[in-house]
C-alpha positions in Angstrom: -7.4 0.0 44.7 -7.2 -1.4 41.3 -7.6 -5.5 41.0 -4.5 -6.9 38.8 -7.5 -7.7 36.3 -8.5 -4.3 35.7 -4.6 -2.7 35.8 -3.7 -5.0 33.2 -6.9 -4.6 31.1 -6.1 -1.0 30.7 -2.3 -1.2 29.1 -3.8 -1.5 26.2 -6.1 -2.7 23.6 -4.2 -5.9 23.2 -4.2 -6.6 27.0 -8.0 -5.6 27.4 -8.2 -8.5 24.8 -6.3 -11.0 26.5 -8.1 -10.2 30.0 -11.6 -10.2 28.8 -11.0 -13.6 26.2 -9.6 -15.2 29.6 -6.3 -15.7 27.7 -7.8 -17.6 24.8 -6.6 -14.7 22.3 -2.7 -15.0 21.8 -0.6 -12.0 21.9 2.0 -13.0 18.4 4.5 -10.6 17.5 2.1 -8.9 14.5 -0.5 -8.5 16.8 2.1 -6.5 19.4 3.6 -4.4 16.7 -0.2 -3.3 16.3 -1.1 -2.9 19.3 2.0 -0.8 19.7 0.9 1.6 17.2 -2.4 1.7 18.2 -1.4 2.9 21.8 0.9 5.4 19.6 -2.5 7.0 18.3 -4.4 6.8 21.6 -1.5 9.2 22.2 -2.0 11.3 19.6 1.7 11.1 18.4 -0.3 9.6 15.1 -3.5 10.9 14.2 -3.7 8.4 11.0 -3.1 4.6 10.7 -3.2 2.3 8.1 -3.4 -1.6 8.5 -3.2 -4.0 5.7 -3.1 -7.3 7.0 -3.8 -10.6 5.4 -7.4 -12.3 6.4 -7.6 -13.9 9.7 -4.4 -13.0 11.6 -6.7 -11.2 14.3 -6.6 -7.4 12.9 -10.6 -6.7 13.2 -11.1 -8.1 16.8 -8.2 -6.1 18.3 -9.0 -2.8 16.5 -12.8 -3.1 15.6 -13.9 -4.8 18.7 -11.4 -4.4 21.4 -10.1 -1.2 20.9 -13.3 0.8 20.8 -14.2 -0.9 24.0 -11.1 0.2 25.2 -10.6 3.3 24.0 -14.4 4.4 25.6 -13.2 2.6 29.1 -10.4 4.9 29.0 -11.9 7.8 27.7 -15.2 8.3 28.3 -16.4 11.4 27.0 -15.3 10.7 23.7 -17.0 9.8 20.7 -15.8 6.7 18.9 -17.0 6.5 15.4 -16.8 3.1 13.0 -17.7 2.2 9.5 -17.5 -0.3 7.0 -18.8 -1.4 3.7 -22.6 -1.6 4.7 -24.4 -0.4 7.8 -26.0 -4.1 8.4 -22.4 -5.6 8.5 -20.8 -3.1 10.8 -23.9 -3.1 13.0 -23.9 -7.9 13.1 -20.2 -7.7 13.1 -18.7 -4.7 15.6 -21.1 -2.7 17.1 -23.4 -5.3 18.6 -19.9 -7.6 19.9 -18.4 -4.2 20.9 -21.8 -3.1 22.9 -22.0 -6.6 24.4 -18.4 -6.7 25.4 -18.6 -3.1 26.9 -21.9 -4.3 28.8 -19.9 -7.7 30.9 -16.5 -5.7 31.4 -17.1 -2.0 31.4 -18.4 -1.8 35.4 -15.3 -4.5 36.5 -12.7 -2.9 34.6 -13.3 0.8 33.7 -16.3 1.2 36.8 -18.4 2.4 33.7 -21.9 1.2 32.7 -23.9 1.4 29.7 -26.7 4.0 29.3 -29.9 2.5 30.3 -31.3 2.9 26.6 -28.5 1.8 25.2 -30.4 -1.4 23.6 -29.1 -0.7 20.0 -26.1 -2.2 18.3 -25.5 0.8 16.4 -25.7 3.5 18.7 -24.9 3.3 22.4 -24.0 5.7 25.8 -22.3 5.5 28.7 -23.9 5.9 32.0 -23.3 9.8 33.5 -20.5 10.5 30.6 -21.3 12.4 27.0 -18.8 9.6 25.4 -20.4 6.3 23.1 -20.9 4.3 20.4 -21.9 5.1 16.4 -21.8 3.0 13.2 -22.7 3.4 9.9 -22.1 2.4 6.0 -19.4 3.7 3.7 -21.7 6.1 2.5 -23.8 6.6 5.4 -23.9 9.6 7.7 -22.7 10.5 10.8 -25.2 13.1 10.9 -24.4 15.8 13.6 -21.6 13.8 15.3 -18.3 14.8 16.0 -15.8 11.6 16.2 -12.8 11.5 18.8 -11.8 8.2 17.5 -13.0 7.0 13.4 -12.4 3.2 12.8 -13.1 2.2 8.9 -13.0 -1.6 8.9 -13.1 -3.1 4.7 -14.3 -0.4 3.3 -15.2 -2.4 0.4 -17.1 -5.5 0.4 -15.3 -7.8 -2.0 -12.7 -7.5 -5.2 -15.4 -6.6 -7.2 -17.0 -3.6 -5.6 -13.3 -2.5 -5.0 -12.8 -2.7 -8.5 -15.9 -1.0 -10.2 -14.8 2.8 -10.4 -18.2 3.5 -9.0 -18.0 2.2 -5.7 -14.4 3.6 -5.4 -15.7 7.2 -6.0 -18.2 6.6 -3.9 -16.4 5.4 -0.4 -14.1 8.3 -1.2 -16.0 11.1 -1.7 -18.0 9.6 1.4 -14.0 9.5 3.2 -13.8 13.2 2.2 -16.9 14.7 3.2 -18.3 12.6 5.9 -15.3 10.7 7.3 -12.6 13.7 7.1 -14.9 16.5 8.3 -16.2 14.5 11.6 -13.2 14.5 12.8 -12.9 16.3 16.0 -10.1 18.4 16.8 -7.9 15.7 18.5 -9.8 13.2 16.2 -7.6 10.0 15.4 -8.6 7.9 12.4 -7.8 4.6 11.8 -8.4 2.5 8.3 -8.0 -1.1 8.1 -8.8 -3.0 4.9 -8.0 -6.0 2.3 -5.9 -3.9 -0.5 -8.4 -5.2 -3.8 -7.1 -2.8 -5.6 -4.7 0.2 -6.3 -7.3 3.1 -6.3 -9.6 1.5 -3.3 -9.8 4.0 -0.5 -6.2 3.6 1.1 -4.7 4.1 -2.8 -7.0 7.0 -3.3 -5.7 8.4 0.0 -2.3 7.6 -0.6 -2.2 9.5 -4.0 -3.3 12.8 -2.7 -2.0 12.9 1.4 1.3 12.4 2.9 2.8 9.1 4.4 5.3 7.3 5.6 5.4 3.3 6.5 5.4 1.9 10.3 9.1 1.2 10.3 9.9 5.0 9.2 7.7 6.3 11.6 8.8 4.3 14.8 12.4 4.8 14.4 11.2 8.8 14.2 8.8 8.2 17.5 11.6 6.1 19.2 14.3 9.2 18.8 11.7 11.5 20.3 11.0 12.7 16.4 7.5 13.7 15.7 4.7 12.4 12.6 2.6 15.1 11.3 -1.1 15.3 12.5 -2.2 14.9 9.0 0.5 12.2 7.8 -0.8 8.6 7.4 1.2 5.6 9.3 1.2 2.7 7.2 1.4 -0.6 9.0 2.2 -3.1 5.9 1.9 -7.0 6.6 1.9 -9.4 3.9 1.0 -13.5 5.0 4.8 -14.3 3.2 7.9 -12.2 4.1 9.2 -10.3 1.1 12.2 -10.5 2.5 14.9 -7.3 3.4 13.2 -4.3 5.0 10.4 -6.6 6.6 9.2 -4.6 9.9 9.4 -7.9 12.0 12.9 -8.8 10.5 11.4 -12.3 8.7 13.2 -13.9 5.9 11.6 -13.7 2.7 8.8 -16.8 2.4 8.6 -16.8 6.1 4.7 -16.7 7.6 3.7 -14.0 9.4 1.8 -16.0 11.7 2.6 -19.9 11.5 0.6 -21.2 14.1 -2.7 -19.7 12.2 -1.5 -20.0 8.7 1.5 -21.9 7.9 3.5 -21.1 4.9 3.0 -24.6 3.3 -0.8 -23.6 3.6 -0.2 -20.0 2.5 1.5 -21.4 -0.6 -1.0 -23.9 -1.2 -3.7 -21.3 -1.1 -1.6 -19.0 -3.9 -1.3 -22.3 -6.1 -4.9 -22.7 -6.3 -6.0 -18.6 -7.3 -4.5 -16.4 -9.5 -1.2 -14.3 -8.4 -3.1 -11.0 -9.2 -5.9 -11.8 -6.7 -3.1 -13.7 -3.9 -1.4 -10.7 -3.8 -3.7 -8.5 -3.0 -5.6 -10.9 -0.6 -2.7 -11.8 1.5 0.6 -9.9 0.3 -1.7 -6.6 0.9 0.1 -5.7 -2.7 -2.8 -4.7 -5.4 -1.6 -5.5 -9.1 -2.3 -3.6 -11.5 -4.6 -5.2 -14.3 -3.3 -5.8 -17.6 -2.5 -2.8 -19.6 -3.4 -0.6 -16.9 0.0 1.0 -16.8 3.1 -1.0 -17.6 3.4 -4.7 -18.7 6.5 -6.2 -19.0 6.5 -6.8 -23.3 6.7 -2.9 -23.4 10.5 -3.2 -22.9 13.0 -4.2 -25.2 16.7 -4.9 -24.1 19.2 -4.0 -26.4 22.2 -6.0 -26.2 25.6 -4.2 -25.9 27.0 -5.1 -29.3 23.7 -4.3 -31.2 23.7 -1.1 -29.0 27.2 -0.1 -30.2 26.7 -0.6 -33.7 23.4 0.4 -34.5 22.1 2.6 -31.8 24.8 4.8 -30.0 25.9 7.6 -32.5 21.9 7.8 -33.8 21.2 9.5 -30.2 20.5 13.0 -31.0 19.6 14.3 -27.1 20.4 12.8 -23.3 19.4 14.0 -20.2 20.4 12.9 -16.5 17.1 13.4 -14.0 17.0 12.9 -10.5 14.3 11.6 -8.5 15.7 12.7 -4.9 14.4 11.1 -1.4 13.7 12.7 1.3 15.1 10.0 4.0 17.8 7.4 3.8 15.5 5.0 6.3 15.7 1.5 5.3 12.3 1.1 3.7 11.7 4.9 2.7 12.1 5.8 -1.1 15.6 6.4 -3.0 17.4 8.5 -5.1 17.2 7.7 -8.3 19.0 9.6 -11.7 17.7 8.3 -14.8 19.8 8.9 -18.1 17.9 8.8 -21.1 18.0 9.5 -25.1 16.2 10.1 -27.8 17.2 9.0 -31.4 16.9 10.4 -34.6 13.8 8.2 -35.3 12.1 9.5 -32.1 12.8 6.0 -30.0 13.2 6.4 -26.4 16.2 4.3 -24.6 17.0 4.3 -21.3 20.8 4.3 -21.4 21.6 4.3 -17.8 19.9 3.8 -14.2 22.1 4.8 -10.8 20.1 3.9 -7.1 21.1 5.1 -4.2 20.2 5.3 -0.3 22.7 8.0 1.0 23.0 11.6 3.0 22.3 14.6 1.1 26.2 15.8 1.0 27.0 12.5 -0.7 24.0 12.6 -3.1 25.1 16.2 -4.5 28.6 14.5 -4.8 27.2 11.4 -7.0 25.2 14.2 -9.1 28.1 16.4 -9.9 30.3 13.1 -10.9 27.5 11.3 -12.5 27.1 14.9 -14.6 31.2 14.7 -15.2 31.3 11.4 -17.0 27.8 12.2 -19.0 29.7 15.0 -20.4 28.3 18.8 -21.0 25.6 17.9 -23.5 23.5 15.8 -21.5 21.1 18.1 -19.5 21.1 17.5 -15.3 17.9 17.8 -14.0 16.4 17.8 -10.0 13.4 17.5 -9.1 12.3 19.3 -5.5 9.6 20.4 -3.3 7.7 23.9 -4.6 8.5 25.0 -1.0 11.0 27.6 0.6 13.1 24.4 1.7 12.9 22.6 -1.8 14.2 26.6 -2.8 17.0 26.3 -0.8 17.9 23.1 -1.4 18.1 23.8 -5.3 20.2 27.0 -4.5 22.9 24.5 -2.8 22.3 22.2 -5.9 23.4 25.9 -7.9 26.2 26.4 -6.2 28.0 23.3 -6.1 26.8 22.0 -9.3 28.5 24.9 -11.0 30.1 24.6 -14.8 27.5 21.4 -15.2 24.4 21.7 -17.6 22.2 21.4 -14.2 18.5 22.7 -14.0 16.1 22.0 -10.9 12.4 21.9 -11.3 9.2 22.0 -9.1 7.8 18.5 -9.0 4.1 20.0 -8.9 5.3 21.7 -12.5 4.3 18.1 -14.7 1.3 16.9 -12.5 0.9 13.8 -9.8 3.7 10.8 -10.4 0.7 8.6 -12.1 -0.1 11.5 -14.3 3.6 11.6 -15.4 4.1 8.3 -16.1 1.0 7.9 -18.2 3.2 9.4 -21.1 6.3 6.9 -21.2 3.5 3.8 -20.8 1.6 4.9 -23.9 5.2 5.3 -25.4 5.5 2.0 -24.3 2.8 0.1 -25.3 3.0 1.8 -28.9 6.0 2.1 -29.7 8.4 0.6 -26.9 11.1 1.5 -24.4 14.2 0.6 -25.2 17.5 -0.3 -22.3 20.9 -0.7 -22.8 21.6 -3.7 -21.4 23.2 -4.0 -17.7 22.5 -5.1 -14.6 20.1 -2.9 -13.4 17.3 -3.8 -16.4 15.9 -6.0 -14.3 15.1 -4.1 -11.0 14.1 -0.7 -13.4 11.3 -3.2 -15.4 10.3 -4.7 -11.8 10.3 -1.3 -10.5 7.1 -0.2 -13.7 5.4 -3.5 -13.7 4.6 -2.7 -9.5 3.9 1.0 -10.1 1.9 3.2 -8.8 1.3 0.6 -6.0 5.0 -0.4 -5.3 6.6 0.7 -2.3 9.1 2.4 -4.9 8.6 4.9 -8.1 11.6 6.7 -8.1 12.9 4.8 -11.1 9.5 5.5 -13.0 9.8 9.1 -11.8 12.8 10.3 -13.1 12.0 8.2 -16.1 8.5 10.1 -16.8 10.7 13.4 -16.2 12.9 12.0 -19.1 10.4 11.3 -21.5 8.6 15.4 -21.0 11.7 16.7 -21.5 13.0 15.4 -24.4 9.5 14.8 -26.6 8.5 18.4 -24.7 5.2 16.9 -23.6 3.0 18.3 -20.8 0.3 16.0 -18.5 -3.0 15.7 -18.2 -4.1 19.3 -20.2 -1.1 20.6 -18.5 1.2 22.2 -21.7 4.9 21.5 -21.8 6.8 24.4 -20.5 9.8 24.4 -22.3 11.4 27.5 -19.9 11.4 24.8 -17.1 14.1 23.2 -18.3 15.9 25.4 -20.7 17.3 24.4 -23.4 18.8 20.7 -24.4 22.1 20.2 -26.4 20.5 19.2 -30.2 17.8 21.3 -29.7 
C-alpha cells in the first residue's frame, strides 16, 4: 500500500513540490493555476504551453525542476527533454537539482532508482526502464533522441541577446529543426521564458502557429471542449494586474504574489528602470522600440469643427472593413469594422471605429446596419478564413448582406497582420494618420502603440485592410489585386 507521502507526491507536480521541500514551498494561487495546466498537458488535452511569468514567483522550480522529476516518476519510459539559453546553465541550474532530487525521492515515492551510471547532470537513466534525463543549449542537439516531454526554460540569456536579430534567428531555427522535430508522437512541449522582446522565440512562434490564452482554453477544457494538438496555451502573468480579463480575477495594480513581491516594491522597482524594459521584465508585455512600428506622434486628431469645414466634402473614397473574431470569450480578440477615407490630396483619415464582442447572428446584423447608415458608396469589406468554413461563412455574409456594396476576402490574400500593417505605419510616420475625433481615438491609438505584441490587433487589422484598398497597395512583394475587392465608388 501507498504511504500518504508518496499518494500525495503523485497528484501532481505542485504536490511532489510541497512533499519533497517538507512544506517549505507554498502552494499561491499562480502557482495552482500552473500547476493546473501543467497536469492538463501531462494529459495530453494540451500538447503546447506557454508561461510568462515575472522573475521569482517560483515558475522554474515547479516546471524545470519538479516537474521533470515528476513527470519521469510517473512515467518512466519516457523521454524528458530540457533546454535553455546555454548547455552550462541548464546543466548547474536543472539537470544536476533535477538528477539530485530524483536520486533522495525517486525509490520512496515512485519505487524507481537511478541508473547506476547515471553520474552526469546532463544525461541520466532510470534503473530497469528506457525513460531519463537530457539537456542541452538553445542551439545544441538532441542528437538521436526522441522527447516525450520538451521543457525550454529562458531561451535567451538577457535583453540583449533577445534583442540582437542574430540570436533570435538562431534559437528559432534551432526551435524548428531540433526542438519541433524531436518531438515524439505524444510529445508535449512546454516554453517558459522572460518576454525581452516581441520577436524572441514565443513572438516568433506566435506569428506563424495558432493560439489561444489560458483563460480561453480552460473554459473550452472545463465544457468537455477540446485544444488542438498543435495549438499553443498561453498562460500570461504580469507582477501588476492589468485589470478586467485578469485569469485570477485581480484588480488592476494588484500583485500577483504579495507575500514575495509586494506591489509597493513592484512599483518601486518600475520607478527606478525604464517602462520599456519593466514591462517586459515583469508585465511579460515586450514594447516595441521606437519607430519600430507605431509611435504615438504619427496620429493627428482632427477636431469635429475643423473636420466639418475643411475635411468632410474633400473625401473622394470610404470603405467599411471588418476584422471578425472567431470567439466572444472574455479575453479572446473582437470584431472590429474600421471606416476609412481617402482625400483628394491622398491623406488617410480614419473616420469611424465600431468594437464589439458578440455572436455571429448579431455581428452580421451590426454589419448590414453599419453598411445602411455609411450609405452605398462606401465599400463593405470581410475578412475570413481561406478555408471551406471561412467559404461558407462569406456565402451567409452574401445572402443576408444583399443590396449593400459588401465584398469578402481571404485574409492570407495581403500577407501576415505585421506585413499589413507595415503600410499604414510608413503612412504614418511620413505623412500621418488622421481621426475624426470621438471617443474611441484613444483606445484605436493605444490599440497601434501595443501592436503586434498586444493581446489585440483587430483595430490595426481592419485598418491595414483600409489603407490596401484605397491606395491599391500590395505587401511584402505581394502586388495589389484590385479583383479582390472590386471596384470602389470614385474609382
Amino acid at each position: 500500500m501507498l504511504s500518504n507521502k508518496s499518494y500525495q507526491a503523485k497528484i501532481s507536480p505542485a504536490t511532489f513540490a510541497m512533499v519533497t521541500s517538507h512544506g517549505m514551498w507554498h502552494l499561491y494561487p499562480h502557482v495552482q493555476l500552473l500547476d493546473d495546466l501543467l497536469n492538463y498537458l501531462d494529459h495530453r488535452d494540451i500538447h503546447r504551453l506557454m508561461n510568462w511569468m515575472p522573475p521569482q514567483h517560483g515558475k522554474s522550480w515547479l516546471t524545470s525542476i519538479n516537474f521533470p522529476v515528476w513527470y519521469l516518476g510517473t512515467h518512466p519510459d519516457d523521454r524528458f527533454l530540457h533546454a535553455s539559453y546555454e548547455a552550462e546553465f541548464a546543466k548547474k541550474h536543472f539537470g544536476g537539482p533535477a538528477r539530485n532530487l530524483f536520486d533522495e525521492f525517486g525509490e520512496e515515492i515512485f519505487d524507481i532508482k537511478l541508473d547506476k551510471t547515471s553520474n552526469s547532470k546532463d544525461h541520466w537513466d532510470l534503473d530497469g526502464y528506457r525513460g531519463g534525463y537530457d539537456c542541452a543549449g538553445v542551439g545544441g542537439a538532441f542528437t538521436g533522441m526522441k522527447g516525450d516531454a520538451i521543457n525550454i526554460d529562458d531561451p535567451h540569456k538577457n535583453r540583449t541577446e533577445a534583442k540582437s536579430k542574430v540570436k533570435q534567428e538562431t534559437a528559432y531555427e534551432w526551435y524548428q529543426e531540433t526542438v519541433d522535430t524531436r518531438l515524439s508522437k505524444k510529445g508535449i512541449l512546454n516554453l517558459i521564458q522572460t518576454r525581452w522582446d516581441i520577436q524572441d522565440l514565443s513572438g516568433r512562434i506566435l506569428e506563424v502557429e495558432p493560439h489561444i490564452y489560458a483563460r480561453e482554453a480552460l473554459d473550452i477544457l472545463e465544457d468537455g471542449g477540446k485544444i488542438a494538438k498543435d495549438e499553443w496555451v498561453i498562460l500570461d502573468l504580469p507582477a501588476l494586474s492589468k485589470g478586467e480579463g485578469d485569469i485570477l480575477g485581480r484588480p488592476e495594480g494588484e500583485a500577483l504574489c504579495p507575500d514575495l513581491h509586494p506591489a509597493a516594491d513592484l512599483i518601486a522597482a518600475r520607478a527606478r528602470m525604464p517602462e520599456q524594459r519593466f514591462s517586459a521584465l515583469y508585465q511579460c508585455s515586450p514594447v516595441p522600440d521606437a519607430g519600430e512600428m507605431f509611435e504615438r506622434d504619427y496620429f493627428i486628431k482632427l477636431e469635429k469643427d475643423h473636420f466639418n469645414r475643411y475635411w468632410k466634402d474633400n473625401i473622394i473614397k470610404r470603405v467599411r472593413c471588418w476584422d471578425l473574431a472567431g470567439s466572444q470569450k472574455k479575453d479572446s480578440a473582437n470584431t472590429a469594422g474600421v471606416l476609412a477615407g481617402i482625400t483628394a490630396n491622398r491623406e488617410f483619415v480614419i473616420l469611424d471605429v465600431i468594437v464589439t464582442k458578440s455572436k455571429p447572428g448579431a455581428v452580421r446584423q451590426l454589419i448590414y446596419d453599419t453598411g445602411l447608415s455609411d450609405g452605398r458608396r462606401t465599400q463593405i469589406i470581410v475578412a475570413h478564413d481561406p478555408g471551406q468554413a471561412g467559404i461558407d461563412q462569406m456565402e451567409r455574409y452574401e445572402s443576408e448582406l444583399r443590396g449593400l456594396n459588401f465584398r469578402p476576402f481571404k485574409e492570407r490574400d495581403l500577407g501576415s497582420k505585421e506585413e499589413r500593417a507595415q503600410n499604414h505605419a510608413t503612412e504614418g510616420e511620413l505623412h500621418k494618420i488622421y481621426l475624426r475625433e470621438a471617443p474611441w481615438n484613444d483606445e484605436y491609438i493605444e490599440e497601434h502603440i501595443d501592436f503586434p505584441q498586444g493581446k489585440f490587433k483587430d483595430r490595426v487589422d481592419g485598418t491595414s485592410m483600409a489603407y490596401a484598398i484605397l491606395y491599391k497597395v500590395g505587401m511584402q512583394g505581394i502586388p495589389f489585386n484590385p479583383k479582390l475587392f472590386g471596384k470602389l465608388a470614385g474609382d
